[in-house]
Backbone as CSV, one residue per row, in Angstrom:
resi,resn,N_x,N_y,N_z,CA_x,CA_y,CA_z,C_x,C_y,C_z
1,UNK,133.796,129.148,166.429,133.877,129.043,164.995,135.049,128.121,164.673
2,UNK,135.024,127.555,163.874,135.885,126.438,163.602,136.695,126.799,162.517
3,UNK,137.966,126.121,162.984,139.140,126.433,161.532,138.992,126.422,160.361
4,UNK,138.228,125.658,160.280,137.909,125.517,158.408,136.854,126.002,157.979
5,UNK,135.703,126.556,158.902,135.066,127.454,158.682,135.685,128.475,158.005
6,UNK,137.054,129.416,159.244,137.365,130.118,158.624,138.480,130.064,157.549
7,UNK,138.663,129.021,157.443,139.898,128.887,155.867,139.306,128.842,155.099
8,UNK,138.000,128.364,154.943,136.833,128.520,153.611,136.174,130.027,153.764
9,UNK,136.359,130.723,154.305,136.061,132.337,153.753,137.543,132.837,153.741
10,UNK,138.768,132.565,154.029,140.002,132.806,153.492,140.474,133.539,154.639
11,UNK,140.492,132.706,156.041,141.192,132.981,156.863,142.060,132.180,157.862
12,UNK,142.858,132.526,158.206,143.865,131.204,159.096,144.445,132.701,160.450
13,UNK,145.112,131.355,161.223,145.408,132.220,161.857,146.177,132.980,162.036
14,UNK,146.718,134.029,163.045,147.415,135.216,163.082,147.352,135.299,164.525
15,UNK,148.637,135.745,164.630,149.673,135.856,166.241,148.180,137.221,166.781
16,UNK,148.243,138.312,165.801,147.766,139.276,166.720,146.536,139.582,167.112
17,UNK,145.516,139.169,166.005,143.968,138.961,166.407,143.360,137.656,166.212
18,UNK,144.216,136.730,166.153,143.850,134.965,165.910,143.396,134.876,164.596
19,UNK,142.911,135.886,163.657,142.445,135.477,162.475,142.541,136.535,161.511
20,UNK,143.209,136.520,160.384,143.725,137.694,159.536,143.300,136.878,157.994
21,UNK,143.060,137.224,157.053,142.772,136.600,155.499,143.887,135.617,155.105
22,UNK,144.105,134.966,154.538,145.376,134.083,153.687,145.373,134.711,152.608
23,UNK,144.624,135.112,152.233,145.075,135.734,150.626,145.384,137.113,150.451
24,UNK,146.733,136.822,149.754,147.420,138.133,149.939,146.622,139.277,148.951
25,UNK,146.930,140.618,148.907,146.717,141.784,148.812,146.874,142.215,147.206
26,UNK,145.965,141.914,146.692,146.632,142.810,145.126,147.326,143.846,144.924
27,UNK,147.979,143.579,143.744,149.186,145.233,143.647,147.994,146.608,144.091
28,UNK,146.946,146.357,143.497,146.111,147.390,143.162,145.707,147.821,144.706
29,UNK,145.958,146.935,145.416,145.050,147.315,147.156,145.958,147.841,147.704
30,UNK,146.049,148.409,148.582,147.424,149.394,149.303,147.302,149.256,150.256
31,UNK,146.661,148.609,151.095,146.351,149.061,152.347,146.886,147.238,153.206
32,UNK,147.917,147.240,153.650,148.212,145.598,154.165,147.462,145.549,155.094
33,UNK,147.517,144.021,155.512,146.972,143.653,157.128,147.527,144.091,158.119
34,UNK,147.145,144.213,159.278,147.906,144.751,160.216,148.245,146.475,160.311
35,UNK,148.159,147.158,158.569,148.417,148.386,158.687,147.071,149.136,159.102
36,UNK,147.587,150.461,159.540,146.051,151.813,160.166,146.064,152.481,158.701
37,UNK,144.630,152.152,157.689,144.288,152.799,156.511,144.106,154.166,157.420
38,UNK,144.289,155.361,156.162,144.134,156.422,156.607,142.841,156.896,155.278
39,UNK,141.836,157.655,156.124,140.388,157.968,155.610,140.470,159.297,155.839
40,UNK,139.835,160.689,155.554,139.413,162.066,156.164,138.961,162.755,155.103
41,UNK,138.432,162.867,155.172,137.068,164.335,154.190,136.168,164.505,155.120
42,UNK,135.446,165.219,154.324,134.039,166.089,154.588,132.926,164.163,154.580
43,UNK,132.183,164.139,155.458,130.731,162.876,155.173,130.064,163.567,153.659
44,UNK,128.932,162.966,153.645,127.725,163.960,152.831,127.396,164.885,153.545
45,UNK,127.311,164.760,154.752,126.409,165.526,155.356,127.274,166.986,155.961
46,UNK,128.490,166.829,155.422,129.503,168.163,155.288,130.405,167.927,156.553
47,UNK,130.191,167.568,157.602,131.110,166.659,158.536,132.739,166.105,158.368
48,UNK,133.465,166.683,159.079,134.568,166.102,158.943,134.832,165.229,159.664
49,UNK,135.549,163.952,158.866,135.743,162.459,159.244,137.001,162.527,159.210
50,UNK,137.953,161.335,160.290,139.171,161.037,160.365,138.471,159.509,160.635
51,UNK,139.251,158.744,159.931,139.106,157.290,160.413,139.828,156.449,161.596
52,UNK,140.417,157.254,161.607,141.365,157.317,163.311,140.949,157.701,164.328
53,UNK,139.760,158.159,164.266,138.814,158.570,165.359,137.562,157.912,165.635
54,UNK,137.908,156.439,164.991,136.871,155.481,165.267,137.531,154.134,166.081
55,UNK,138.994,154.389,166.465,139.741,153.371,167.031,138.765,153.386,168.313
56,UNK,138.147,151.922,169.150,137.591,151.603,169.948,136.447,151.041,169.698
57,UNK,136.196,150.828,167.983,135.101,150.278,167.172,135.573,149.573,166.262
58,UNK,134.379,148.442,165.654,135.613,147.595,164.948,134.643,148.282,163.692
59,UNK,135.662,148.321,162.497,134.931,149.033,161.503,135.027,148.116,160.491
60,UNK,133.925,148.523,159.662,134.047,147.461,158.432,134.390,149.294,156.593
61,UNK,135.109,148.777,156.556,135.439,150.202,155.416,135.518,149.488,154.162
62,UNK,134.233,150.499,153.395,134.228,149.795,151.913,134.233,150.721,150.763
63,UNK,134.980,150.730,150.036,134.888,151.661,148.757,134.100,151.214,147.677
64,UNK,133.566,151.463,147.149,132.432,150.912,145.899,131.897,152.647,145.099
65,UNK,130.670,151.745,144.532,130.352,152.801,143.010,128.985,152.638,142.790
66,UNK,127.877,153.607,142.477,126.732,152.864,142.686,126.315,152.497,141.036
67,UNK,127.191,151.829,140.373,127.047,151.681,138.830,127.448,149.758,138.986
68,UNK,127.943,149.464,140.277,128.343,147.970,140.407,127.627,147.595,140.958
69,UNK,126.892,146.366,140.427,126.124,145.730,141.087,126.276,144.878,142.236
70,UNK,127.110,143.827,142.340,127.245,143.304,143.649,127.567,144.228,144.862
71,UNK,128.040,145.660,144.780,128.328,146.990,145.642,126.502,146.806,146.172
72,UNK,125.595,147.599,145.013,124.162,147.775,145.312,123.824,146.748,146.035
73,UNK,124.467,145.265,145.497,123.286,143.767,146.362,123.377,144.145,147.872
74,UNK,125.028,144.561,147.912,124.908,144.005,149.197,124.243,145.356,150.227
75,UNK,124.523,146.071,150.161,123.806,146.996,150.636,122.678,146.874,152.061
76,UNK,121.166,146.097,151.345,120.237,145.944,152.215,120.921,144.993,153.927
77,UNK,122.090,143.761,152.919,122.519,143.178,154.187,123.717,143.812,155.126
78,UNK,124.220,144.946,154.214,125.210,146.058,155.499,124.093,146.531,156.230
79,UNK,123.367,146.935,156.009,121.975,147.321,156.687,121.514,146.813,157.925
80,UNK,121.364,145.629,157.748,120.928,144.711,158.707,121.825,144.318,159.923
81,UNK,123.201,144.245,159.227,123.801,144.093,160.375,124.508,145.146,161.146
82,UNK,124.138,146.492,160.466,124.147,147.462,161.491,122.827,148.236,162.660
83,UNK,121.787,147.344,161.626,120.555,147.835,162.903,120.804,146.730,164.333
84,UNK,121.432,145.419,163.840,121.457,144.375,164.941,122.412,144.418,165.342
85,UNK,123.486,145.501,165.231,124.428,145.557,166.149,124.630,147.313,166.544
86,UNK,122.995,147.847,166.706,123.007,149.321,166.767,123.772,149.476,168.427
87,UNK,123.800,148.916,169.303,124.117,148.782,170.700,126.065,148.601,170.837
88,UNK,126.525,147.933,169.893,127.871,147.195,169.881,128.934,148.578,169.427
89,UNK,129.717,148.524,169.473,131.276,149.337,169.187,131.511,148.972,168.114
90,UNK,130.541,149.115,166.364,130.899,148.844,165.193,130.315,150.000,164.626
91,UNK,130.710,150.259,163.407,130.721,151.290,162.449,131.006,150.945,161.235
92,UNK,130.643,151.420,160.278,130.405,151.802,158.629,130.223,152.188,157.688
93,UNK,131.814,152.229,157.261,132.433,153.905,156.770,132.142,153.111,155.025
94,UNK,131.569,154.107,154.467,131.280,153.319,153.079,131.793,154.922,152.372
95,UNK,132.758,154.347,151.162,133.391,155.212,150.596,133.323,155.081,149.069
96,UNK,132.157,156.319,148.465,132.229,156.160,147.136,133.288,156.638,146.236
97,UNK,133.014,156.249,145.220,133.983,155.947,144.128,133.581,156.688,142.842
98,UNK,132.648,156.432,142.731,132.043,157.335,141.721,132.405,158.584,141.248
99,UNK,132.381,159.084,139.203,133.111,160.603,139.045,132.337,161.231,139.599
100,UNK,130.871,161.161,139.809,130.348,161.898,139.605,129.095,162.407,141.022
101,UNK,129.421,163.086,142.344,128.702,162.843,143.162,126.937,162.783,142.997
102,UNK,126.349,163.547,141.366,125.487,163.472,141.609,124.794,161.657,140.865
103,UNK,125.692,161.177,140.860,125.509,159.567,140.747,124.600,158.925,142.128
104,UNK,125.824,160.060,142.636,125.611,159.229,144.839,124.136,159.593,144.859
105,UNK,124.356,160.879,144.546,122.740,161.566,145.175,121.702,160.961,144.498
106,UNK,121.285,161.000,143.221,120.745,160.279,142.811,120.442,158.616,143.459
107,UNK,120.863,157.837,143.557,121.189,156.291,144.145,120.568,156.338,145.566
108,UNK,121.189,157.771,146.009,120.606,157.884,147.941,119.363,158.726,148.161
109,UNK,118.545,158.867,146.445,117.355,159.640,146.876,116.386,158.533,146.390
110,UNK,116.806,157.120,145.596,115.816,156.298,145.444,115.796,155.203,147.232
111,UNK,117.383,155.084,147.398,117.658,154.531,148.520,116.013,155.093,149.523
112,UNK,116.758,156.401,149.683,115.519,156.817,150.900,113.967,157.011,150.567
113,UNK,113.826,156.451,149.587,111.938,156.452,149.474,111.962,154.687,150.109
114,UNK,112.732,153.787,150.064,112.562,152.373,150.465,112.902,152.345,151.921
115,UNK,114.012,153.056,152.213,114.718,153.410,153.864,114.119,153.907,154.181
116,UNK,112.951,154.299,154.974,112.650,154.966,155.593,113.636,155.897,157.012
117,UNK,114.353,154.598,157.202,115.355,155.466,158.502,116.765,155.572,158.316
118,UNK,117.022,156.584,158.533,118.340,157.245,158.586,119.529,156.505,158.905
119,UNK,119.887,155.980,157.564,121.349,155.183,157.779,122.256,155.339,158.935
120,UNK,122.496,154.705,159.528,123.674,154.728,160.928,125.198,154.522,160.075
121,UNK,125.575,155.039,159.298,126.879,154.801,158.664,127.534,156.276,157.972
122,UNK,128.499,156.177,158.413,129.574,156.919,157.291,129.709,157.353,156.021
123,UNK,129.570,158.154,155.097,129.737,158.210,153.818,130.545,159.710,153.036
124,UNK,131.388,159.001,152.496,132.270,159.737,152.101,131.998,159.661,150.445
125,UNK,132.960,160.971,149.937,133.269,160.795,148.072,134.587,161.072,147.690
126,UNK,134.976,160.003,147.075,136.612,160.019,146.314,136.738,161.510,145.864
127,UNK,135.707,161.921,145.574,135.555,163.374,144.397,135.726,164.845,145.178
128,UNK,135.497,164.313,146.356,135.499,165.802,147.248,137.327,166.259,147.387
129,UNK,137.037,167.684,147.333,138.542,168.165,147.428,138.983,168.093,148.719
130,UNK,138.285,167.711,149.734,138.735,167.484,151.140,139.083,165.799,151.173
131,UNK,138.829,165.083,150.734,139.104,163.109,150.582,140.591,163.495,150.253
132,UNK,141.274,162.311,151.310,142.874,162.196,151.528,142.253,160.527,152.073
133,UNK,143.254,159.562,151.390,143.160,158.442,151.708,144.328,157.535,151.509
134,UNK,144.340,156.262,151.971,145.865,156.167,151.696,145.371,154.665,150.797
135,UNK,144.340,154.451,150.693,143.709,153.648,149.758,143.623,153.985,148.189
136,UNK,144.381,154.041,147.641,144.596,154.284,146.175,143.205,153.683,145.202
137,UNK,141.626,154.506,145.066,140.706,153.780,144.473,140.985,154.089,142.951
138,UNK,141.407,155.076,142.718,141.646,155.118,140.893,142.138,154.483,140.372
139,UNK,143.263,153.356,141.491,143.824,152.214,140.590,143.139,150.947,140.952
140,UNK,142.024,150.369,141.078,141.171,149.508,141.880,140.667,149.272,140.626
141,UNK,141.007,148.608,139.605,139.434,147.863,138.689,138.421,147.462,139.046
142,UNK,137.792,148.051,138.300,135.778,148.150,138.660,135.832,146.701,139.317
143,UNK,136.290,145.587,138.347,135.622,144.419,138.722,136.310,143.660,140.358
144,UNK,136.876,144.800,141.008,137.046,144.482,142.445,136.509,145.024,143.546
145,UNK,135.476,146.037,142.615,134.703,146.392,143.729,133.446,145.647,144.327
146,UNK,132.827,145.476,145.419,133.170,146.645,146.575,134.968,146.004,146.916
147,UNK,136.174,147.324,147.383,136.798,146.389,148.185,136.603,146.946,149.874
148,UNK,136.773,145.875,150.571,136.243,145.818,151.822,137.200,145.487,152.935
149,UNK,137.579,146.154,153.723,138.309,146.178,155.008,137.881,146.143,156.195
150,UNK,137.751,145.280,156.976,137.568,145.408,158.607,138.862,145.445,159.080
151,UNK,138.475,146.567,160.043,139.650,147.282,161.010,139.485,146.967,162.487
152,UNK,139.747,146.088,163.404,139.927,145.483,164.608,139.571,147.285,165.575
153,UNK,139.367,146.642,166.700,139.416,148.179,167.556,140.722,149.456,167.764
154,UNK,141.849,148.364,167.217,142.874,149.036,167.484,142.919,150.197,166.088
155,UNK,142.059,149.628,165.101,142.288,150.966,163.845,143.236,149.910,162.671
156,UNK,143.198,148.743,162.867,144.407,147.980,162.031,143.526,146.818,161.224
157,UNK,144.068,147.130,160.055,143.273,145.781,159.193,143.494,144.662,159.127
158,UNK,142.272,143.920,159.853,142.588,142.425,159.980,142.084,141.503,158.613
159,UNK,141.306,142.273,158.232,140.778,141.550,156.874,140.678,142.126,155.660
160,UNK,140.228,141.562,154.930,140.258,142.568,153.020,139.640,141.606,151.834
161,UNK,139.086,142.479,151.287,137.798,141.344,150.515,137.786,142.114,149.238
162,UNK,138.541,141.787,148.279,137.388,142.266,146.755,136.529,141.635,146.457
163,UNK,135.248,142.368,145.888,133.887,141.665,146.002,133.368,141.429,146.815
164,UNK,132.099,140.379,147.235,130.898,140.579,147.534,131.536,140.102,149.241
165,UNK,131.221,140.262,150.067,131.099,140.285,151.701,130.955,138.738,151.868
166,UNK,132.103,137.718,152.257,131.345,136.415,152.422,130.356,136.343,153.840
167,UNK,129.748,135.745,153.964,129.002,135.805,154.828,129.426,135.102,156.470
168,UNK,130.573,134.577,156.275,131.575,133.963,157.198,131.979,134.748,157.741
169,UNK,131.915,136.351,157.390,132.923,137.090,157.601,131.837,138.255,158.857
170,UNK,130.457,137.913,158.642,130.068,138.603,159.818,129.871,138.187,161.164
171,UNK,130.214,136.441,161.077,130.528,136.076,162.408,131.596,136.499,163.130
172,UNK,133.075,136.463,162.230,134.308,137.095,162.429,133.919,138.454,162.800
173,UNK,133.584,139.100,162.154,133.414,140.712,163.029,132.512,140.680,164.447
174,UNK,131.311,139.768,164.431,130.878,139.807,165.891,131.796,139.497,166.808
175,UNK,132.522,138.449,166.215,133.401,137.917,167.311,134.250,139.105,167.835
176,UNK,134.658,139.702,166.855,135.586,141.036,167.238,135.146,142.184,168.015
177,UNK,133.853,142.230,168.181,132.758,143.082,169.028,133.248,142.742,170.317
């Protein structure tokens, strides 16, 4: 992949994984490069999650809302590139935002009449009394969602995206596979 490839999705290089974002971090994002975000609640599926217990996978972690649309677009293509990398050491922890969980449910009962198969990903709710995060989403304006973190194998964020997923950015994660 070539340098200016990645300086045109907003990356240069970096001493510790060769390629980290150039653009710095809004007040509103908390979570720097290089730092281990901290994740843990209950999944949907009542499961307790630590996001620290996915170090040895490179993760892609996204908070969103199912009331934002570019969150919904992208969706079908998180999809895709987790069925084509069902074999690889990646994961995808998707973390709603929403007041209201029966928003989620609703959204994941039209989801599954089109899905037929059982999402391979993570899912958490800001709303559950078990969610501890060190990602501050109540101060995140809508219009930055989804925001989006890939976490290298070591558990450390090499990247960070408000809005839509550039598409530059899933070569960068294969590469990190």
């Amino acid at each position: 992949m070539s340098i200016s490839l990645l300086l045109a999705a907003g990356f240069v290089n970096a001493q510790s994984s060769n390629v980290k974002p150039s653009a710095t971090l809004a007040p509103t994002q908390s979570v720097a490069i290089g730092s281990e975000p901290v994740v843990t609640g209950l999944t949907f599926d009542k499961k307790p999650f630590q996001l620290s217990s996915l170090k040895g996978k490179v993760v892609v972690l996204m908070f969103w809302t199912t009331d934002c649309a570019v969150c919904r677009d992208q969706m079908p293509e998180l999809r895709e590139n987790i069925r084509g990398w069902a074999d690889k050491p990646f994961e995808l922890v998707l973390v709603s935002a929403d007041k209201r969980m029966s928003d989620v449910d609703s959204y994941n009962a039209i989801v599954s009449q089109a899905v037929p198969v059982k999402q391979r990903f993570v899912q958490l709710w800001t709303g559950d009394v078990d969610y501890k995060s060190s990602v501050n989403v109540a101060q995140i304006p809508k219009n930055q969602l989804p925001l989006t973190y890939v976490l290298d194998k070591s558990g450390k964020v090499v990247a960070s995206q408000s809005g839509r997923i550039p598409v530059a950015w899933w070569d960068f994660i294969a590469d990190l596979l």
